[in-house]
TIVO-2410 file (N, C-alpha, C; in nm, 3 decimals):
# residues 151
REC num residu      c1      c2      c3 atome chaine
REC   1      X   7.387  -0.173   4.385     N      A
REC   1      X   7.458  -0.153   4.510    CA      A
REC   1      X   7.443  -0.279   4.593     C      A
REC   2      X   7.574  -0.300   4.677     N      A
REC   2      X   7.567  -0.445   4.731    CA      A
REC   2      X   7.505  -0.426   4.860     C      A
REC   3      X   7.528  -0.330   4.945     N      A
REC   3      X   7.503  -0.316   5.097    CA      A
REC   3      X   7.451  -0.149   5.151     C      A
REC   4      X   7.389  -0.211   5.240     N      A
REC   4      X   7.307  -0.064   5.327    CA      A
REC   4      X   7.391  -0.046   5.415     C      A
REC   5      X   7.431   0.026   5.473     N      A
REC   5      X   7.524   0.109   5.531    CA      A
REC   5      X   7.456   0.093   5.654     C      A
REC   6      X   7.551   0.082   5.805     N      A
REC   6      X   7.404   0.072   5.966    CA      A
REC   6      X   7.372   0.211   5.943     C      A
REC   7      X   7.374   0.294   5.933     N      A
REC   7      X   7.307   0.445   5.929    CA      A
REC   7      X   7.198   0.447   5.864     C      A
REC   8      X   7.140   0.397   5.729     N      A
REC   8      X   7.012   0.350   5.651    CA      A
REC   8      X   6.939   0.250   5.762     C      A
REC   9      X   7.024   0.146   5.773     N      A
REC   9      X   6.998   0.022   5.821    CA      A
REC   9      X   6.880   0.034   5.918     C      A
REC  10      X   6.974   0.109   6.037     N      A
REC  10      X   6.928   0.182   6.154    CA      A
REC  10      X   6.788   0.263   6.117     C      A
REC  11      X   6.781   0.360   6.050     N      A
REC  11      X   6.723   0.465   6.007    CA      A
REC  11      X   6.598   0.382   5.986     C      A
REC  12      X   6.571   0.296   5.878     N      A
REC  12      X   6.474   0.257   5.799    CA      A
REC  12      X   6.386   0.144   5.924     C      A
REC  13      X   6.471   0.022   5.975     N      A
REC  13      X   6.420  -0.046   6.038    CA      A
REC  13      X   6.353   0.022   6.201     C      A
REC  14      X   6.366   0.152   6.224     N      A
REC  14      X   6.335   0.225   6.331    CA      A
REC  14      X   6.187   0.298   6.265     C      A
REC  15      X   6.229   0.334   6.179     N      A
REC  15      X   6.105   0.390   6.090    CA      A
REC  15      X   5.955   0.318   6.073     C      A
REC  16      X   6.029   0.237   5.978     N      A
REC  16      X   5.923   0.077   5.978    CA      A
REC  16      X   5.880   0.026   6.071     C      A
REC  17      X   5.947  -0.005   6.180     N      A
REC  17      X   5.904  -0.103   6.235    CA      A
REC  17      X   5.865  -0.064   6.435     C      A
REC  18      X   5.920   0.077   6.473     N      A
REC  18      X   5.921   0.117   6.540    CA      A
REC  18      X   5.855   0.257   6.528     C      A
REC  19      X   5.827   0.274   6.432     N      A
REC  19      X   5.746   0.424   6.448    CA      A
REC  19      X   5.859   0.539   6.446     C      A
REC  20      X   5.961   0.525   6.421     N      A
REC  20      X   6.044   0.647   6.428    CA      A
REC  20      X   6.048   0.754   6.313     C      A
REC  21      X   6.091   0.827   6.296     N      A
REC  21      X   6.109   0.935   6.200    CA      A
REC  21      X   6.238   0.930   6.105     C      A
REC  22      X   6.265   0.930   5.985     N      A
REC  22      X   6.391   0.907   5.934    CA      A
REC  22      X   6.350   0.938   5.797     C      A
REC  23      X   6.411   1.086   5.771     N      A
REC  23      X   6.370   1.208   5.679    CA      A
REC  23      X   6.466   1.139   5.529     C      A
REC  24      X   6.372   1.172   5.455     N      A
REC  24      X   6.458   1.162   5.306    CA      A
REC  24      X   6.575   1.233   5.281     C      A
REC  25      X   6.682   1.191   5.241     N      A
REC  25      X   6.802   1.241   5.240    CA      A
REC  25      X   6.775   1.360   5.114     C      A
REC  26      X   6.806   1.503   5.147     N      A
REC  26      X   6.821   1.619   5.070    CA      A
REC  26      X   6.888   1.615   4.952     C      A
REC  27      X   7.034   1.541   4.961     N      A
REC  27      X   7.112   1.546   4.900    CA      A
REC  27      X   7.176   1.380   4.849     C      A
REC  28      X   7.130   1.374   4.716     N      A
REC  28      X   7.217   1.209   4.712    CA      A
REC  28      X   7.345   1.240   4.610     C      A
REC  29      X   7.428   1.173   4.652     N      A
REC  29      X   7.636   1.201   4.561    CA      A
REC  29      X   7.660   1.073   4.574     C      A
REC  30      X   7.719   1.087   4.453     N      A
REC  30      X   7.799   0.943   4.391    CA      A
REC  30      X   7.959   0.981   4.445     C      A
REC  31      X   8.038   0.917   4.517     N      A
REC  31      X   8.178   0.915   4.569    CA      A
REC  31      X   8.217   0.771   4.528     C      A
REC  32      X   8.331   0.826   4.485     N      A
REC  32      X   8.447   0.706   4.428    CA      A
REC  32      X   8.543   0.650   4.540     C      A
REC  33      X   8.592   0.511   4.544     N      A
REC  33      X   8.669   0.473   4.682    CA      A
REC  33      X   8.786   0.407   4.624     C      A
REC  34      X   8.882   0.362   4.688     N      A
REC  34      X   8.994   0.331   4.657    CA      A
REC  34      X   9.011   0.157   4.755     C      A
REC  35      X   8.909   0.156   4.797     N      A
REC  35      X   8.874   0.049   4.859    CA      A
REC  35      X   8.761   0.062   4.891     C      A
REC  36      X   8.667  -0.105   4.939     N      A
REC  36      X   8.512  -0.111   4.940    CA      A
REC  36      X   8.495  -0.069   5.075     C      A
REC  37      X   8.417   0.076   5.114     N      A
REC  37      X   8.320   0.099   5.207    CA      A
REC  37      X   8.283  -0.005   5.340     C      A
REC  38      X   8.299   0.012   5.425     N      A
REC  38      X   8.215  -0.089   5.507    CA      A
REC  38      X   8.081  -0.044   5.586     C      A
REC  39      X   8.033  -0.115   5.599     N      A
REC  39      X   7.868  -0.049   5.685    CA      A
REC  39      X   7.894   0.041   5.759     C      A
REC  40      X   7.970   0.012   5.815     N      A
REC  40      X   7.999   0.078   5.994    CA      A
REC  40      X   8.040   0.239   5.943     C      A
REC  41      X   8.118   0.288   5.812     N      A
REC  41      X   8.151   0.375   5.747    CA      A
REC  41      X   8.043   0.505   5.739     C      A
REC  42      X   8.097   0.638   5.786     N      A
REC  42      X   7.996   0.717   5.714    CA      A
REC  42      X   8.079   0.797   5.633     C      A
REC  43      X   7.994   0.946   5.568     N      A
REC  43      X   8.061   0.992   5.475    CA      A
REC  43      X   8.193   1.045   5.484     C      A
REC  44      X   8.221   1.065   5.645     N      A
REC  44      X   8.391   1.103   5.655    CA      A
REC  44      X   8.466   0.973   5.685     C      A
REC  45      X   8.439   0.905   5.694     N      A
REC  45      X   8.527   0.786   5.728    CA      A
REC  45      X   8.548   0.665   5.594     C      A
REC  46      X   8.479   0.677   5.476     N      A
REC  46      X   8.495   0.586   5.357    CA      A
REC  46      X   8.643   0.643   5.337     C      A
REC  47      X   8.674   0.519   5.260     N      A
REC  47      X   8.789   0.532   5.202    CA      A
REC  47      X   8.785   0.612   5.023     C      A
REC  48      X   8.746   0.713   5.039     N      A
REC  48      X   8.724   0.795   4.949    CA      A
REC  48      X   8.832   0.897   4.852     C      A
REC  49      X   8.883   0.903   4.742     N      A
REC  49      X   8.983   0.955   4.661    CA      A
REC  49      X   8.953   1.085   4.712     C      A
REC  50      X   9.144   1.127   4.703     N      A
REC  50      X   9.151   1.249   4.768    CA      A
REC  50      X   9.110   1.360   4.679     C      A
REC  51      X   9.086   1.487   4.756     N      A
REC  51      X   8.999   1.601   4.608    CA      A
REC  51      X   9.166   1.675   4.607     C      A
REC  52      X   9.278   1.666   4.691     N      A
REC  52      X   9.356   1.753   4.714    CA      A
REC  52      X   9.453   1.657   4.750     C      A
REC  53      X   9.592   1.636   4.689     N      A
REC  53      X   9.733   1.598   4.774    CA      A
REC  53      X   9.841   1.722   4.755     C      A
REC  54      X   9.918   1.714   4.884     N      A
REC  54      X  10.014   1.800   4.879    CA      A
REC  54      X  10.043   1.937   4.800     C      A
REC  55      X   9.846   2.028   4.836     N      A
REC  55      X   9.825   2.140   4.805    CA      A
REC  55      X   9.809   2.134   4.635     C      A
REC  56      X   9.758   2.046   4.595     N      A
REC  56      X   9.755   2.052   4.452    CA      A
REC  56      X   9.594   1.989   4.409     C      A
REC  57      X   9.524   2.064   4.340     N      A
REC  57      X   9.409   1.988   4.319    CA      A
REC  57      X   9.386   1.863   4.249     C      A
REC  58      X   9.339   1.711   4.271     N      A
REC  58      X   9.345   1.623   4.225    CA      A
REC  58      X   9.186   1.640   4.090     C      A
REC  59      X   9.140   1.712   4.087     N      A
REC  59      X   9.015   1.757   4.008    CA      A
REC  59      X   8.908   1.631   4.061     C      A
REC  60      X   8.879   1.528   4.157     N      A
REC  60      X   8.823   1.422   4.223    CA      A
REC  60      X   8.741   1.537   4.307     C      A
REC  61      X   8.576   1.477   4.308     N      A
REC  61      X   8.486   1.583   4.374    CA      A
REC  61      X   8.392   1.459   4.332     C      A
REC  62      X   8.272   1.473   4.405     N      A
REC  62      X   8.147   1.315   4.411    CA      A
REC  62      X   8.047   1.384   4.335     C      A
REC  63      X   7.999   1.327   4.249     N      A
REC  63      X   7.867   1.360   4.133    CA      A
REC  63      X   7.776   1.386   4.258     C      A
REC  64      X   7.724   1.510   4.255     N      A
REC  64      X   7.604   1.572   4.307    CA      A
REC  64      X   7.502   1.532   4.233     C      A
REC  65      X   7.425   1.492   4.279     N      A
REC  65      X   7.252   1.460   4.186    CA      A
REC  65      X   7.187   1.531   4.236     C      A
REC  66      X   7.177   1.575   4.356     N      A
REC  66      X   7.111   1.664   4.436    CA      A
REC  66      X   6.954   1.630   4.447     C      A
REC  67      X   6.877   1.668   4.482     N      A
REC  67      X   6.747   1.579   4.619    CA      A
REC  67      X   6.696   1.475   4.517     C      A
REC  68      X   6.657   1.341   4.552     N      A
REC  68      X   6.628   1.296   4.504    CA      A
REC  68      X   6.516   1.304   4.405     C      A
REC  69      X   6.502   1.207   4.291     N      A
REC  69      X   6.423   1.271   4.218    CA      A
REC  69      X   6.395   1.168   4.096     C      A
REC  70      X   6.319   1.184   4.017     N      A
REC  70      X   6.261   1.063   3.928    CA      A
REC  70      X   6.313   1.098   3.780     C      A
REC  71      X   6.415   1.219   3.818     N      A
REC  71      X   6.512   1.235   3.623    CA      A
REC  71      X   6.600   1.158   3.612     C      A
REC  72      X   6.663   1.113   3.787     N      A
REC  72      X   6.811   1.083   3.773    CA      A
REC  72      X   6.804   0.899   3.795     C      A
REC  73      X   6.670   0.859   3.852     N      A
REC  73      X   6.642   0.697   3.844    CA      A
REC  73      X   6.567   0.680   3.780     C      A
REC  74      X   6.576   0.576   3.700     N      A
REC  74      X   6.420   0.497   3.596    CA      A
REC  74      X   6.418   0.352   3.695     C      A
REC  75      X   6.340   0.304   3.673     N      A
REC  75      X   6.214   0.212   3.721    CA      A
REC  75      X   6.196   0.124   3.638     C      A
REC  76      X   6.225   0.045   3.605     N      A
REC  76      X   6.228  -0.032   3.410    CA      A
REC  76      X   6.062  -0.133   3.456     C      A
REC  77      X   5.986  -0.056   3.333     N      A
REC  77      X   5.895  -0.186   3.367    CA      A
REC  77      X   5.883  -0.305   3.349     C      A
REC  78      X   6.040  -0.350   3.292     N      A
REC  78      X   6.011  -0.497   3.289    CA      A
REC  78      X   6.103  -0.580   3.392     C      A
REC  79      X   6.168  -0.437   3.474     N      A
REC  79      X   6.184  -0.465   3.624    CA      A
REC  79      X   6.066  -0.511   3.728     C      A
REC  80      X   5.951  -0.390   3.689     N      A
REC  80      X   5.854  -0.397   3.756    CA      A
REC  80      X   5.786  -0.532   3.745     C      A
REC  81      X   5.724  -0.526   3.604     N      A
REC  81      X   5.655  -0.715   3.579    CA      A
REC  81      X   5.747  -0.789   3.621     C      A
REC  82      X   5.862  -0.854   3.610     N      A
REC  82      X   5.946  -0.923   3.709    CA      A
REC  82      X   5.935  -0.942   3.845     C      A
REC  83      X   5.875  -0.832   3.900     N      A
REC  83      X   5.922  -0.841   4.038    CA      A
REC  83      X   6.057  -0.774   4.086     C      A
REC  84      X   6.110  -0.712   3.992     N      A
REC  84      X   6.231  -0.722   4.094    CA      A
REC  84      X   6.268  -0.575   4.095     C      A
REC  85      X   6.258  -0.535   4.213     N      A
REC  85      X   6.272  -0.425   4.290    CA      A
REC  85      X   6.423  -0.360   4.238     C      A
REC  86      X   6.452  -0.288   4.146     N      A
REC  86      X   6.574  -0.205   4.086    CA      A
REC  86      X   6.558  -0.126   4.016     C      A
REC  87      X   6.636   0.003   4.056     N      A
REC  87      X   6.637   0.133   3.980    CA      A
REC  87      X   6.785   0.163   3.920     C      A
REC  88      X   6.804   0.195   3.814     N      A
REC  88      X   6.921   0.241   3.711    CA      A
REC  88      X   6.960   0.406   3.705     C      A
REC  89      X   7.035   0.413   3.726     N      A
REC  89      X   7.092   0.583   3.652    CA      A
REC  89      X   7.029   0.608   3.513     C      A
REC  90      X   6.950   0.718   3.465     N      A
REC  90      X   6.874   0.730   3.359    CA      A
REC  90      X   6.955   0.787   3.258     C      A
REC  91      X   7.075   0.872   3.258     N      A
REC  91      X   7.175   0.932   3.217    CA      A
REC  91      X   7.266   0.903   3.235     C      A
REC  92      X   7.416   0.920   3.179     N      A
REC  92      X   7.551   0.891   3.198    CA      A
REC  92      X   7.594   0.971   3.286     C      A
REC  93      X   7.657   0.919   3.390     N      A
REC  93      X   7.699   0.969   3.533    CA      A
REC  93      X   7.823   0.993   3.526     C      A
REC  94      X   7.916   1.114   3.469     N      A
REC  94      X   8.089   1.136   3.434    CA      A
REC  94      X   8.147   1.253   3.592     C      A
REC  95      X   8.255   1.154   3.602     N      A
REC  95      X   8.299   1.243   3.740    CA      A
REC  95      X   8.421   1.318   3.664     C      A
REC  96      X   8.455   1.452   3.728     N      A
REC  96      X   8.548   1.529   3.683    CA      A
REC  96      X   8.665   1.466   3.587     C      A
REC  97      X   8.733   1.531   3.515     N      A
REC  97      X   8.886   1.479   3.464    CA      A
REC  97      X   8.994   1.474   3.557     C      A
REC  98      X   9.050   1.364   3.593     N      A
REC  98      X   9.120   1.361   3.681    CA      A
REC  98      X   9.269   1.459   3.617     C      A
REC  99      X   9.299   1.570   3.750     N      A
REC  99      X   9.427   1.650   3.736    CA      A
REC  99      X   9.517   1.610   3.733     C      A
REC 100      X   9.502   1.498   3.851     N      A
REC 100      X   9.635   1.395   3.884    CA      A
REC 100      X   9.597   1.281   3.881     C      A
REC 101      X   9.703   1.161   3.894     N      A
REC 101      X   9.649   1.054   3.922    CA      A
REC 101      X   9.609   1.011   4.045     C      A
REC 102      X   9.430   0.941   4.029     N      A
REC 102      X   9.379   0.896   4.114    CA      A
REC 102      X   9.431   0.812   4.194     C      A
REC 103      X   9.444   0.668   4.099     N      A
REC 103      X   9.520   0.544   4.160    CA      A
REC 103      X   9.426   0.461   4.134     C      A
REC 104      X   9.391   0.379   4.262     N      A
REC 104      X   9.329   0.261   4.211    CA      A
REC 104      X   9.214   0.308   4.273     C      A
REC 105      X   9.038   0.260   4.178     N      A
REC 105      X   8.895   0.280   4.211    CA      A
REC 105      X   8.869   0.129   4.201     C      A
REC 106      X   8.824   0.102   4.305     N      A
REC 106      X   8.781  -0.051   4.317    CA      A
REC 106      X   8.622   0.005   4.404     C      A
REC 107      X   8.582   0.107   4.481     N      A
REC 107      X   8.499   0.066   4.530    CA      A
REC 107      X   8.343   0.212   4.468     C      A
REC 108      X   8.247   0.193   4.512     N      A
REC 108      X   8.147   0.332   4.450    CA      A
REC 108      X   8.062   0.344   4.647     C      A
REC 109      X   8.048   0.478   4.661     N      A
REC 109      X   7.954   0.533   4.799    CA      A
REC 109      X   7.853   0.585   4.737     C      A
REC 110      X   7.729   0.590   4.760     N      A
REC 110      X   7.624   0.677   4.767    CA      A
REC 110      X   7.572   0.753   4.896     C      A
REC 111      X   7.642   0.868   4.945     N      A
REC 111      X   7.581   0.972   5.060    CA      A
REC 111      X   7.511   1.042   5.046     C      A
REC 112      X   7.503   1.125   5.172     N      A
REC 112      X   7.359   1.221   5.168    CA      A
REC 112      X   7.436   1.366   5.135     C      A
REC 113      X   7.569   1.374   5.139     N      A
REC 113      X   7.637   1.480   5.110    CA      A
REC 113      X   7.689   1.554   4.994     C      A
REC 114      X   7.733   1.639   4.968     N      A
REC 114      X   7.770   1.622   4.799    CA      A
REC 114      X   7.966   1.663   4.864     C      A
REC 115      X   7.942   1.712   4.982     N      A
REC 115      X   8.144   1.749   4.973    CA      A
REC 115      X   8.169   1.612   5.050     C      A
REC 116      X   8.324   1.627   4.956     N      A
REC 116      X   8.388   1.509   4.993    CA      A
REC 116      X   8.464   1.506   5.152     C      A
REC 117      X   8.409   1.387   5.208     N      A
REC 117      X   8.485   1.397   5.365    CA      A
REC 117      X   8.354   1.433   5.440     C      A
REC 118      X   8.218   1.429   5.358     N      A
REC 118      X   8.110   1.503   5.473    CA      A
REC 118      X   7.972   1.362   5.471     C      A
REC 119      X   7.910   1.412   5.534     N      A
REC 119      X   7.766   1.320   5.539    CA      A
REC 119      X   7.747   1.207   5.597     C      A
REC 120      X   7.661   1.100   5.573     N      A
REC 120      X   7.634   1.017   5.597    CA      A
REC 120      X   7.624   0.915   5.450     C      A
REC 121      X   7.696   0.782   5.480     N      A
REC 121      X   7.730   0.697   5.394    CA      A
REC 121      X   7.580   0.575   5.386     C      A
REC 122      X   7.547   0.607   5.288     N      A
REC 122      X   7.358   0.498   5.260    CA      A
REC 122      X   7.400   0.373   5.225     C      A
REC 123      X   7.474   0.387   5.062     N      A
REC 123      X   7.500   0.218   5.048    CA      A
REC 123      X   7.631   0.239   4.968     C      A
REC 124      X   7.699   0.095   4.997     N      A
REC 124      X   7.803   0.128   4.903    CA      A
REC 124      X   7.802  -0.033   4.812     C      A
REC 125      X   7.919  -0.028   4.706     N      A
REC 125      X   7.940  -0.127   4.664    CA      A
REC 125      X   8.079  -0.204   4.608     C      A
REC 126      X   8.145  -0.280   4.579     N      A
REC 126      X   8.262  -0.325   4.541    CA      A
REC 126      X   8.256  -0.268   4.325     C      A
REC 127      X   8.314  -0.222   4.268     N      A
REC 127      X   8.261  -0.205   4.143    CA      A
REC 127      X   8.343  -0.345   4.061     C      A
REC 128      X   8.251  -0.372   3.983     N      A
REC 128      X   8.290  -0.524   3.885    CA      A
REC 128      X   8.379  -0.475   3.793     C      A
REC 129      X   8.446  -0.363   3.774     N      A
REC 129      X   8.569  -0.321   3.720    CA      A
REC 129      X   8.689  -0.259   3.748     C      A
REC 130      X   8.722  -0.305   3.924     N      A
REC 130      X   8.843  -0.194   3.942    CA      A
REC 130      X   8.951  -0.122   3.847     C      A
REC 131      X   8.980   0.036   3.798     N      A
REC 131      X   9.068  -0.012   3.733    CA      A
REC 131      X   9.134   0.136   3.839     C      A
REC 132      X   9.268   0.189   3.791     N      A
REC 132      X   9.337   0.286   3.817    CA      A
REC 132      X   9.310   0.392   3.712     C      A
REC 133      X   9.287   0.501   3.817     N      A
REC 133      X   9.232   0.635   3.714    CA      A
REC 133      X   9.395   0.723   3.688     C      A
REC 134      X   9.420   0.773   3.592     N      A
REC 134      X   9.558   0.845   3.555    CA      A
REC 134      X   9.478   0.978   3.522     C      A
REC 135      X   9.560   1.064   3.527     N      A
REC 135      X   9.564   1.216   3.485    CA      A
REC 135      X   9.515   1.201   3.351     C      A
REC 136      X   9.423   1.324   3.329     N      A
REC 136      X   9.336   1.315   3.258    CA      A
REC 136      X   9.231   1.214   3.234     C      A
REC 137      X   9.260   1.113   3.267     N      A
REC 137      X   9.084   0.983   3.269    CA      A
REC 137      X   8.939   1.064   3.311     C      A
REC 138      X   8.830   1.056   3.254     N      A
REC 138      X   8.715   1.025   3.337    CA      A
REC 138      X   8.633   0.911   3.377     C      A
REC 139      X   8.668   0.910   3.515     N      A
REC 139      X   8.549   0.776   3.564    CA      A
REC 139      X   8.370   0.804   3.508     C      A
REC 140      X   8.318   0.704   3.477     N      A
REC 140      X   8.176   0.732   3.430    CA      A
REC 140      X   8.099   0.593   3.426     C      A
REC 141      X   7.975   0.638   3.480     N      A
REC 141      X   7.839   0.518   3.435    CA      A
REC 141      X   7.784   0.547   3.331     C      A
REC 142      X   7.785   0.483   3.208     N      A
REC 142      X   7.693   0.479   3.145    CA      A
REC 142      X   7.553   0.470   3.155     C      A
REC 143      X   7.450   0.533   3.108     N      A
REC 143      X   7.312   0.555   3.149    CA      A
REC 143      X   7.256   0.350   3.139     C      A
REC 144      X   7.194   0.322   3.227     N      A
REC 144      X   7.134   0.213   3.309    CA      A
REC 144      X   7.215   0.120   3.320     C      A
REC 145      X   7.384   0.157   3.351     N      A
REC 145      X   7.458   0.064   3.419    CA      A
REC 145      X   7.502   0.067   3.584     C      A
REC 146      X   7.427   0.158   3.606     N      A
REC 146      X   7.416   0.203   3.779    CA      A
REC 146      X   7.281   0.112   3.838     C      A
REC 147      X   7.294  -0.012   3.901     N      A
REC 147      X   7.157  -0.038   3.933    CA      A
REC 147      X   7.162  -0.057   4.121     C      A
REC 148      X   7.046  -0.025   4.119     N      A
REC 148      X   7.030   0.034   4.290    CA      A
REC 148      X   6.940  -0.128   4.301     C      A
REC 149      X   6.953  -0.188   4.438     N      A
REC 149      X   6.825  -0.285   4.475    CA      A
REC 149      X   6.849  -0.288   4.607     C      A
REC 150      X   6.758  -0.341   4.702     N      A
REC 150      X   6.770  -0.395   4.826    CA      A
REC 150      X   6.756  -0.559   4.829     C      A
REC 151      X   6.820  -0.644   4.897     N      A
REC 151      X   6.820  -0.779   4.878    CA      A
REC 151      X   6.826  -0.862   5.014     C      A
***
């Protein structure tokens, strides 16, 4: 992931460094974008693929992982001896079959929400493969091609 979202941003550096309180998110979801996220963005305001056009279900809904947890990230230890602070998806991450066509996925959200249009937006990123999803496609990460870091 390329960027922290000001809602983390906020959250963490108040925490750290000010003594504030800023609770582990309950709920972490993978949401697909049609353009890249900006900080200022939370989970209703990304530019996020529709679950519904013109009363018809698009089968588009955000991978629930639900509370965080140590099945759904690995830790690579030769991340660790490195030094370098990154966690991977441990499993293949497949979002619904699309009903209709998506269009174009150029960007990935990670929120605290699992419905689409809700929460708070943590980090997002530009993906190194935009392509256009068509009826019937599934978008998917392959297990440790999801890598999380702070930089």
């Amino acid at each position: 992931m390329a960027a922290l979202s000001d809602y983390l941003e906020s959250g963490l550096l108040n925490h750290i460094f000010r003594g504030g309180t800023f609770s582990k998110p309950s709920n972490i979801s993978l949401a697909l974008t049609s353009g890249v996220p900006l900080d200022s963005n939370t989970g209703q305001t990304i530019p996020e693929l529709p679950s519904g056009i013109n009363g018809s279900g698009t089968g588009y809904s955000r991978i629930d992982l639900g509370a965080p947890n140590n099945e759904t990230w690995s830790h690579l230890t030769t991340d660790i001896a490195s030094g370098i602070g990154t966690i991977r998806n441990s499993g293949q991450l497949v979002f619904n079959t699309a009903l209709l066509d998506w269009g174009w996925v150029s960007g990935i959200a990670i929120t605290d929400h699992a419905d689409v249009g809700s929460g708070n937006l943590l980090m997002h990123a530009q993906l190194d493969n935009p392509r256009i999803i068509y009826t019937g496609d599934n978008a998917k990460f392959d297990a440790s091609t999801l890598e999380i870091s702070f930089k």
